[in-house]
C-alpha positions in Angstrom: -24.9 -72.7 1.1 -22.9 -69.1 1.6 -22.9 -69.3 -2.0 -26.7 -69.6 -3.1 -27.0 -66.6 0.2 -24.7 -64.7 -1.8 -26.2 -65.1 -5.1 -29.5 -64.1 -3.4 -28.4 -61.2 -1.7 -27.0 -59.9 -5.4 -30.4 -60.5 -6.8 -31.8 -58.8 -4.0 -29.5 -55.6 -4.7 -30.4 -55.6 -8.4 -34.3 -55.9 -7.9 -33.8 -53.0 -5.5 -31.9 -50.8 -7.8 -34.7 -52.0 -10.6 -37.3 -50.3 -8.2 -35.2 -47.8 -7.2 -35.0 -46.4 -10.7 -38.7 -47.1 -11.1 -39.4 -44.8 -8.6 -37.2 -42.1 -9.8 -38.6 -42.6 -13.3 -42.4 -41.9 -12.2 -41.2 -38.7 -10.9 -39.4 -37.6 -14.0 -40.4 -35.0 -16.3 -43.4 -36.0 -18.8 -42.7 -34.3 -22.0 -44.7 -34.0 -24.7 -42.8 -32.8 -28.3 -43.4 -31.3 -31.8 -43.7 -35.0 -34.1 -45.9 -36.2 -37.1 -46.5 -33.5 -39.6 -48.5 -30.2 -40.1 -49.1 -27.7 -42.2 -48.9 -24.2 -42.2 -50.2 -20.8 -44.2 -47.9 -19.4 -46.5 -46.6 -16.5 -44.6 -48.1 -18.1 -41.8 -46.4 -18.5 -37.8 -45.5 -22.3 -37.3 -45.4 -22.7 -33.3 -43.3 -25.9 -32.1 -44.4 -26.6 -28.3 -43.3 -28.5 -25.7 -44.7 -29.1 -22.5 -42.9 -30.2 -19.3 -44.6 -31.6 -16.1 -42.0 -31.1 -13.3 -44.3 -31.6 -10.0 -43.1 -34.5 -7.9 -39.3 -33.8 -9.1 -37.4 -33.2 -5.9 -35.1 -30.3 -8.0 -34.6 -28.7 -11.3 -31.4 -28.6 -13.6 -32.8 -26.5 -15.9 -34.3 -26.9 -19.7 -32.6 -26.6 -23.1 -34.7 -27.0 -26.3 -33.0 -26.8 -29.9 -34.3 -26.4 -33.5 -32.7 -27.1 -36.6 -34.1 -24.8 -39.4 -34.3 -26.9 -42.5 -31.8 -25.4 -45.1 -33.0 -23.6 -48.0 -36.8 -24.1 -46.7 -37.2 -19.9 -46.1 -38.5 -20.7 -42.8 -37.3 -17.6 -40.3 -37.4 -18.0 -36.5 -39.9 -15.3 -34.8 -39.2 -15.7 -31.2 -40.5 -17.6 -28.0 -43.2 -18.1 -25.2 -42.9 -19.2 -22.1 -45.2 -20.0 -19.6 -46.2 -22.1 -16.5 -49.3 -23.3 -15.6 -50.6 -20.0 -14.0 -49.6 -18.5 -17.8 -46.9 -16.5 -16.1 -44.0 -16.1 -18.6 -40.4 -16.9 -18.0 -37.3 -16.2 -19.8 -35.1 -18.0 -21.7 -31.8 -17.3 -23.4 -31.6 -17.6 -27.2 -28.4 -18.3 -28.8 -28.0 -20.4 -32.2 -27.2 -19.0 -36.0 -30.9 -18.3 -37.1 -30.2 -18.4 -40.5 -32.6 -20.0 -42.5 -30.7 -19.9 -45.7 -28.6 -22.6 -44.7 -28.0 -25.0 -41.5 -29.8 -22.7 -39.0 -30.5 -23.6 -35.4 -32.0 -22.2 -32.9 -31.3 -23.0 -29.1 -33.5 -21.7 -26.1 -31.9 -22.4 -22.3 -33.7 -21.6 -18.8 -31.7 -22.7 -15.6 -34.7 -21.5 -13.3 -38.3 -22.3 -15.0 -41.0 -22.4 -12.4 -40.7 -26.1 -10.9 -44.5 -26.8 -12.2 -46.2 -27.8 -15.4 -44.8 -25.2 -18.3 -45.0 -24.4 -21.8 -42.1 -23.8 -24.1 -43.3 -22.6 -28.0 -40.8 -21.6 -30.7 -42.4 -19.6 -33.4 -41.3 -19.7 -36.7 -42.2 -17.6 -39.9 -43.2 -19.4 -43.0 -41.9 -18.4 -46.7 -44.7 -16.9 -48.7 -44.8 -19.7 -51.5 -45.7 -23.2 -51.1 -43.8 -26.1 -50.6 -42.5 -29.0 -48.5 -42.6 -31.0 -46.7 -39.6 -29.9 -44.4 -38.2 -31.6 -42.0 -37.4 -29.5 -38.1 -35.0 -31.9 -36.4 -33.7 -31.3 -32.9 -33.7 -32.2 -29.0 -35.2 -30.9 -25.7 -33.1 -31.5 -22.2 -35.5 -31.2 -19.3 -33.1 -32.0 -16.2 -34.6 -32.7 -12.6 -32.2 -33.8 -9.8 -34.1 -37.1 -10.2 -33.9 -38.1 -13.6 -33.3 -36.0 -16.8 -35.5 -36.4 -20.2 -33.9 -36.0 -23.1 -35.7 -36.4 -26.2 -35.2 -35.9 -30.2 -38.0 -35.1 -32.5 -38.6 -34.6 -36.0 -42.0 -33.0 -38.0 -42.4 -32.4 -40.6 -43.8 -29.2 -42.1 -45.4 -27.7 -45.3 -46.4 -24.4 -46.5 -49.6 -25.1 -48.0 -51.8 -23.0 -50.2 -55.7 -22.3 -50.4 -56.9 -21.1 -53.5 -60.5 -19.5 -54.3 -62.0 -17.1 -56.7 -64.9 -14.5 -57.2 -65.7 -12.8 -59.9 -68.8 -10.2 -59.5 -70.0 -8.4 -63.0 -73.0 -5.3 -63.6 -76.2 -6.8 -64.4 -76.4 -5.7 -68.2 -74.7 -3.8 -70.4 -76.7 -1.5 -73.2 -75.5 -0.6 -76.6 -76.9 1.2 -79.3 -76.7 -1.3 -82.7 -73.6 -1.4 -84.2 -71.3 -1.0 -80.7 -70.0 -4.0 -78.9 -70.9 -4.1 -75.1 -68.5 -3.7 -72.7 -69.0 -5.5 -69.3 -66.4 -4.5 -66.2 -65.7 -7.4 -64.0 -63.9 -8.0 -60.8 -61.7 -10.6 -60.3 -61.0 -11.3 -56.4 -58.5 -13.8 -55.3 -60.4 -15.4 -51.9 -57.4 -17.5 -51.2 -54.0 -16.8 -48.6 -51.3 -17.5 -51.8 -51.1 -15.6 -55.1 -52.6 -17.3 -57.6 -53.4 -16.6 -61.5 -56.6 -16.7 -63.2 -58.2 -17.5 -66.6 -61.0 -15.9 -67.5 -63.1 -17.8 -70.8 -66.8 -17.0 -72.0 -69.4 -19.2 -73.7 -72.4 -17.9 -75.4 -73.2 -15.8 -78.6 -70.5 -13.1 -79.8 -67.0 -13.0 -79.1 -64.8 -12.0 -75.9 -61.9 -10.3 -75.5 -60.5 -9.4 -72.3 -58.4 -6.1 -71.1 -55.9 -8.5 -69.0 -56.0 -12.8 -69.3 -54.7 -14.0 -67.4 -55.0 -12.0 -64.5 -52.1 -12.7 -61.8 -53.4 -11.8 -58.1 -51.8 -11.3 -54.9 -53.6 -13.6 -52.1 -56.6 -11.5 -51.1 -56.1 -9.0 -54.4 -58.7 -8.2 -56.4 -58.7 -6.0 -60.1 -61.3 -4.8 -62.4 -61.1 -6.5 -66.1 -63.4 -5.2 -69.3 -64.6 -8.0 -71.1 -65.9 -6.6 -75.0 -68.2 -9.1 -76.6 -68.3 -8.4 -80.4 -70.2 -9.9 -82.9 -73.7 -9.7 -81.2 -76.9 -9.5 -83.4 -80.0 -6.8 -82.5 -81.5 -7.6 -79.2 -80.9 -9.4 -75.5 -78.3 -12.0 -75.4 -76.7 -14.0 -72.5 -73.3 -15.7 -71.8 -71.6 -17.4 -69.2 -68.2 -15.8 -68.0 -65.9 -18.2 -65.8 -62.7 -17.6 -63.7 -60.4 -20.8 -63.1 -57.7 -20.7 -60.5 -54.3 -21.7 -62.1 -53.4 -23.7 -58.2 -55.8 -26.1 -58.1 -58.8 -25.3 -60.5 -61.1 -23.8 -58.7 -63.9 -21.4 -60.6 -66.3 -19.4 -60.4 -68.8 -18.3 -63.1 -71.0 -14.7 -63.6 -73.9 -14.6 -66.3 -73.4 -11.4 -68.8 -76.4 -10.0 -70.1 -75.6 -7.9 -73.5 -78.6 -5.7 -75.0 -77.8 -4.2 -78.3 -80.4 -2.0 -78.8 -81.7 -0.4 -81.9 -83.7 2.5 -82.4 -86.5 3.0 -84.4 -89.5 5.5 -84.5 -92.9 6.4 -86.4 -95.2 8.6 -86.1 -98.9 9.4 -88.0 -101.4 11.8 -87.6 -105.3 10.6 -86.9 -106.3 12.4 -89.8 -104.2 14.3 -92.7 -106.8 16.9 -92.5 -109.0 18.4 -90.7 -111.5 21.4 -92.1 -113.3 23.4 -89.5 -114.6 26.8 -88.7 -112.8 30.1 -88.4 -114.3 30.2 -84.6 -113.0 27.2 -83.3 -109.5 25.6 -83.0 -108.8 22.4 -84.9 -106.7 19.7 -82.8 -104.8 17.2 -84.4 -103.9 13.6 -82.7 -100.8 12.5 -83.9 -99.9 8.6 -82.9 -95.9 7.6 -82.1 -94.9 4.2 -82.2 -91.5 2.7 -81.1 -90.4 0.6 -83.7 -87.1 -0.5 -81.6 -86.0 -3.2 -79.5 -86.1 -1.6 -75.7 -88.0 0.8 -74.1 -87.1 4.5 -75.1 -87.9 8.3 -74.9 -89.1 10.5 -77.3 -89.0 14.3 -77.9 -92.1 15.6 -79.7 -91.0 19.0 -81.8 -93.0 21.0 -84.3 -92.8 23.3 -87.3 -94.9 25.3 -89.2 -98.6 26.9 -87.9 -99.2 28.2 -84.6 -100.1 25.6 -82.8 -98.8 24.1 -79.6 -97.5 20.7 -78.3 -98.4 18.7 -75.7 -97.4 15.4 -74.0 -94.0 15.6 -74.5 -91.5 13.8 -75.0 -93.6 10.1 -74.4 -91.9 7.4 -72.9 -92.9 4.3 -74.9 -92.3 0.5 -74.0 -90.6 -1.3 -77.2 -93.6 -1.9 -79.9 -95.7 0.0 -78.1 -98.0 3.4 -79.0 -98.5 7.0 -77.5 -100.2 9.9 -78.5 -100.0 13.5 -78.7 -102.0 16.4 -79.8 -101.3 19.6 -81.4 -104.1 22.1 -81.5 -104.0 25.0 -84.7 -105.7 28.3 -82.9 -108.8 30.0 -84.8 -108.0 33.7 -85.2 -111.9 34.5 -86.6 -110.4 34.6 -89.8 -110.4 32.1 -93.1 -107.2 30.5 -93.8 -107.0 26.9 -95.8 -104.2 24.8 -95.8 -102.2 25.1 -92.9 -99.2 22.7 -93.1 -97.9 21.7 -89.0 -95.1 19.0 -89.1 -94.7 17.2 -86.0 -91.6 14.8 -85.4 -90.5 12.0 -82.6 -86.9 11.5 -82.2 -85.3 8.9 -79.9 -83.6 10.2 -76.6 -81.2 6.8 -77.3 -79.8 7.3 -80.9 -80.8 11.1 -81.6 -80.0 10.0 -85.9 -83.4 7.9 -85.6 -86.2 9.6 -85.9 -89.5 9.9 -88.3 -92.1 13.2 -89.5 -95.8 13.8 -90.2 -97.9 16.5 -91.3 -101.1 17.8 -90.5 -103.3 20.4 -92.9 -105.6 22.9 -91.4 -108.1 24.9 -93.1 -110.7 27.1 -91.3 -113.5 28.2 -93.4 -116.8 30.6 -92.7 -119.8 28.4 -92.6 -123.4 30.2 -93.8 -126.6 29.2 -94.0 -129.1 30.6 -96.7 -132.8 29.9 -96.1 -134.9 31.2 -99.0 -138.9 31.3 -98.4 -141.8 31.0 -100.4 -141.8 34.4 -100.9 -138.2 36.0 -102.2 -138.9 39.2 -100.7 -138.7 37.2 -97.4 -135.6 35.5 -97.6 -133.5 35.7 -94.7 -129.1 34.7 -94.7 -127.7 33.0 -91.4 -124.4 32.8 -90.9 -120.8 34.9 -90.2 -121.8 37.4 -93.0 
């Protein structure tokens, strides 16, 4: 009978300690810990955080928390925060190698945190390329006079790029015939890692490029000429396209070429005009533009006295205008006036086309003879 009392009485004891340590263990620290994965910017901060809850502990022993840098993953430590749960900051002393290059570790103790709720983050710098996953191993120590927590982790990281492109051009480029067009386009790199980009073109003619590929620093951007050769007379489009070398991303801009060519002629309404020595004689002469686009021309003269007016004439491509140029009377007879009027394109100052106009100003009578000759009377200038 002692025996089974004993045995009892030994249970008892253990079921005691059991709770015992139960209690204690509902007022240790809760810590929550850097685990799974993420993924970080190239050149990006990485913050590792851990939180400690320390209310209901009945003391403190203080906190460690250590890193270990994965070797040969570029990643540099960049410091600390500290705060509790009124985001006042404490200190913490840093000691470990840092180096990043090989088995770097960083190590961050506090013997006197605020005995509260408080946040502990470990910044890291991240290598500009991408890559990974890496793996930060380490442990936390969070010590109360209760029950200590101490805790390994592991996540793992990687630097990961985004990639995007824009490529903006001018509307349309305008060459005379015979020229290629030469359209400037900007080339913008929209995402956080350097990146290359192809540049093609479909449509009619021929590209060539100052710079393809064009190799851009994350957020870079560079003007490129693209010449399209081979274009016949007129309007053409094509389709230019940018495609990122990291993932294949594009973007495409429409390039309207016009290669424009010139062309002029001009008539007068009448060859020749015959009229009196008291009145000026005005000669209409018509221009048409012959060419492809809309152009300008300058209206000259030579020969006569007259004058020109409505000039130069803006005319829509196949489209007319006139002008007039109007041979002064001087009271006198004169025949055969030669004026030669000519419209030359503002665009291509080679194309341009003549006409001449005759003028001949004669002294009109009339003669009216009677019945009677005696009688006969002359009207006229003489």
């Amino acid at each position: 009978m002692k025996r089974k009392n004993t045995s009892l009485l030994i249970v008892a004891i253990f079921l005691c300690t059991i709770a015992a340590i139960s209690i204690a263990s509902a007022a240790v620290t809760d810590v929550t810990e850097p685990s799974g994965s993420t993924n970080v910017d190239p050149s990006g901060t990485l913050t590792l955080e851990w939180s400690a809850d320390w209310s209901g502990t009945t003391g403190f022993g203080g906190a460690t928390v250590t890193v270990n840098i994965p070797g040969g993953s570029g990643f540099t430590y960049a410091g600390y925060t500290a705060v509790d749960s009124s985001q006042t900051p404490f200190t913490l002393t840093e000691t470990g190698s840092h180096d990043p290059a090989g088995t770097g570790q960083v190590q961050l103790t506090s013997s006197s945190p605020p005995v509260d709720v408080n946040t502990i983050q470990v910044l890291f710098t991240a290598p500009a390329t991408v890559g990974g996953p890496y793996s930060f191993t380490g442990n936390s120590l969070f010590a109360s006079d209760d029950f200590p927590s101490i805790d390994d982790f592991t996540i793992d990281v990687s630097v990961v790029g985004t990639y995007g492109v824009t490529i903006t051009s001018t509307s349309t480029e305008r060459v005379l015939s015979g020229n290629d067009p030469v359209h400037t386009i900007n080339v913008l790199n929209d995402g956080n890692v350097e990146d290359s980009f192809t540049l093609s073109y479909v449509g009619t003619g021929t590209a060539g490029y100052s710079a393809n590929p064009v190799v851009l620093a994350a957020g870079a951007n560079t003007d490129v000429d693209v010449t399209i050769s081979g274009l016949p007379d007129g309007t053409t489009v094509g389709t230019l396209t940018a495609t990122s070398a990291g993932d294949s991303s594009t973007d495409t801009s429409t390039l309207t070429s016009e290669v424009q060519l010139a062309a002029v002629t001009i008539t007068p309404e009448t060859s020749t005009l015959i009229g009196s020595k008291d009145s000026d004689i005005v000669h209409t002469f018509t221009v048409t533009n012959a060419g492809n686009f809309a152009d300008t021309f300058t209206i000259a003269k030579t020969g006569g006295l007259g004058t020109v007016v409505e000039t130069p004439l803006a005319i829509a491509a196949g489209a007319t205008d006139t002008f007039t140029i109007t041979e002064p009377q001087d009271g006198a007879e004169r025949t055969n006036i030669l004026t030669t009027a000519s419209a030359t394109s503002q665009a291509d100052g080679t194309k341009s086309d003549t006409a001449t106009a005759d003028s001949s100003f004669k002294n009109y009578a009339v003669t009216i003879t009677p019945a009677t000759p005696s009688d006969s009377v002359t009207v006229g200038d003489s």
